[in-house]
N, C-alpha and C positions, 0 to 999 in steps of 0.2 A: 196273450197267448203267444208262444213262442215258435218261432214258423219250422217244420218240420223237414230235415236234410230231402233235396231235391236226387242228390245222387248217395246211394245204399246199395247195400248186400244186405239179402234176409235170407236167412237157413230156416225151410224147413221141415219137423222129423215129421212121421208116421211111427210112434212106437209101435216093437211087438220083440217077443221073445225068439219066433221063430223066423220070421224077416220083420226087419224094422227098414220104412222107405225112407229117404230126406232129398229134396230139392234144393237149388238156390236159384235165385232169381236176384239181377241187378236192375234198380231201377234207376233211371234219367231222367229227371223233367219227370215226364207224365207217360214218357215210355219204359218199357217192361222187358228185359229179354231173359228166356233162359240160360242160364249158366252152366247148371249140371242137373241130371237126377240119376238115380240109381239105387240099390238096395244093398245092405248087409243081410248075411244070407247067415242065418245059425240054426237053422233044424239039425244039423248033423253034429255041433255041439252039444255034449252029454247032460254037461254039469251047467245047471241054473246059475250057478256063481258065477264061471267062466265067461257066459251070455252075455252075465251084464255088464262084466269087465269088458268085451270087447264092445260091446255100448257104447261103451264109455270112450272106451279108445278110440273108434271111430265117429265120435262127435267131436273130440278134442283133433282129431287129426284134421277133420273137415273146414273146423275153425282157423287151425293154423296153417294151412291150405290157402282158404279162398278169401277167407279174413272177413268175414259177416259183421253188421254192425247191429242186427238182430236176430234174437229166434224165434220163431215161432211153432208148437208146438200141441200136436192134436191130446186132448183131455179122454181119457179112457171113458167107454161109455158100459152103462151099468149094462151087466148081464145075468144069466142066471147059472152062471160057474163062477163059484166064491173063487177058487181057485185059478182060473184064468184071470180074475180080476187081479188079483194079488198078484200076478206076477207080471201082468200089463203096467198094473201101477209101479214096481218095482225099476220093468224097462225105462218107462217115462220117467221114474224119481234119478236112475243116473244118465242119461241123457241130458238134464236139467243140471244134473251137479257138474258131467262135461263142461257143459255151458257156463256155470257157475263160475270154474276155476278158470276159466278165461275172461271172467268179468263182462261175459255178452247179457246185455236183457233180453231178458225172454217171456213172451206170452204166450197165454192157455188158451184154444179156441175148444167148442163143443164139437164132434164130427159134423152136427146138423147142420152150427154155423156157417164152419166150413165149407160143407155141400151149399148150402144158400147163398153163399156169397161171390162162389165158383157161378154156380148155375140158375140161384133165383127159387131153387126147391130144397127145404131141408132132407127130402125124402129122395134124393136123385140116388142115382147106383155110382158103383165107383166107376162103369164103363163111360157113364154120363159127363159124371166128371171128366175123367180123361180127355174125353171129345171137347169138350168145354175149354180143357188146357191147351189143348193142340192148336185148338181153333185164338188164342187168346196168345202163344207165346210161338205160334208157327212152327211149329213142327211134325215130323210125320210120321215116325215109326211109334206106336204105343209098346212100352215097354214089356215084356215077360210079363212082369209083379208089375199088382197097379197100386201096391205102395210106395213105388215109385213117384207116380203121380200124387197119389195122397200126399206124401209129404213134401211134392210141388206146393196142390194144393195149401195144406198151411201156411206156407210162405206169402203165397198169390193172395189168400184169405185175408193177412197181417196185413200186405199194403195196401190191398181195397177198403182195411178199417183207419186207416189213417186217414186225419182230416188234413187238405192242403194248406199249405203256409195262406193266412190269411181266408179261412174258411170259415163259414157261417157257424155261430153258435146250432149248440143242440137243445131243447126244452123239453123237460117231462111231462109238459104237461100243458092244456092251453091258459090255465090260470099264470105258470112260470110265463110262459111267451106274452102274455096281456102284461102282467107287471113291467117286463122290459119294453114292449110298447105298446103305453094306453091309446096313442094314436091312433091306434086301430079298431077300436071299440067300433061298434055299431053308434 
């Protein structure tokens, strides 16, 4: 297992067409601080095309900014507007290509994850969250847009799912865990 950088930049987004949030967070050691959040703001953009170009532009600028050495990024969640869906996913696919053309890796988390790994509930609120982050990256003013934090959140999500350098294996299952050790049979 290959031990996992101690000191990072993780970017991450919140898509959406109308605001899209993104966070950074550097981490140290096993400490965590915030960097930035804040939101791109496009309701008053007309043209759907336009959106996503500026999407795009504003993950590449964010990149060549703060210089992340991941992304992390929230998975569109099924709804019952085909059409909001499509253009969710759309946001999220050039956010990803941003990312792409700067050769950052990037991961997918579920909102649920998300939320759970912020606060312990897949089913928490974004206000939940946010109290979560505040509490977790000290800070105090909760922002306008709590895509802001969402796309904290992702970022925060990404390094609480990394395993530390030199970190216990993970097992599917108790038959995998008995194979690696029988010692512990009954």
């Amino acid at each position: 297992m290959s031990a996992i950088a101690t000191d990072k930049i993780v970017l991450g987004i919140d898509p959406g067409t109308n605001v899209m949030g993104y966070g950074i967070i550097h981490v140290k050691g096993t400490k965590m601080e915030l960097v930035v959040m804040g939101v791109l703001r496009l309701e008053k953009v007309g043209d759907h095309a336009l959106k996503l170009q500026k999407i795009f532009d504003c993950v590449v600028s964010l990149i060549e900014q703060y210089k992340p050495d991941e992304m992390s990024i929230e998975a569109p969640f099924f709804g019952k507007n085909v059409q909001s869906m499509l253009k969710l996913g759309r946001a999220q696919g050039v956010a990803i290509a941003g990312a792409l053309s700067r050769n950052l890796p990037i991961q997918e988390y579920s909102p649920k994850k998300i939320k759970q790994s912020i606060t312990g509930s897949g089913n928490a609120s974004k206000e939940q969250v946010a109290a979560m982050l505040k509490s977790l990256l000290n800070f105090k003013e909760t922002p306008e847009f709590l895509d802001a934090t969402d796309g904290l959140a992702a970022a925060v999500c990404h390094h609480f799912q990394r395993k530390p350098a030199g970190g216990k294996k993970e097992y599917t299952g108790w038959k995998a865990f008995l194979a690696d050790n029988p010692n512990k049979k009954a």
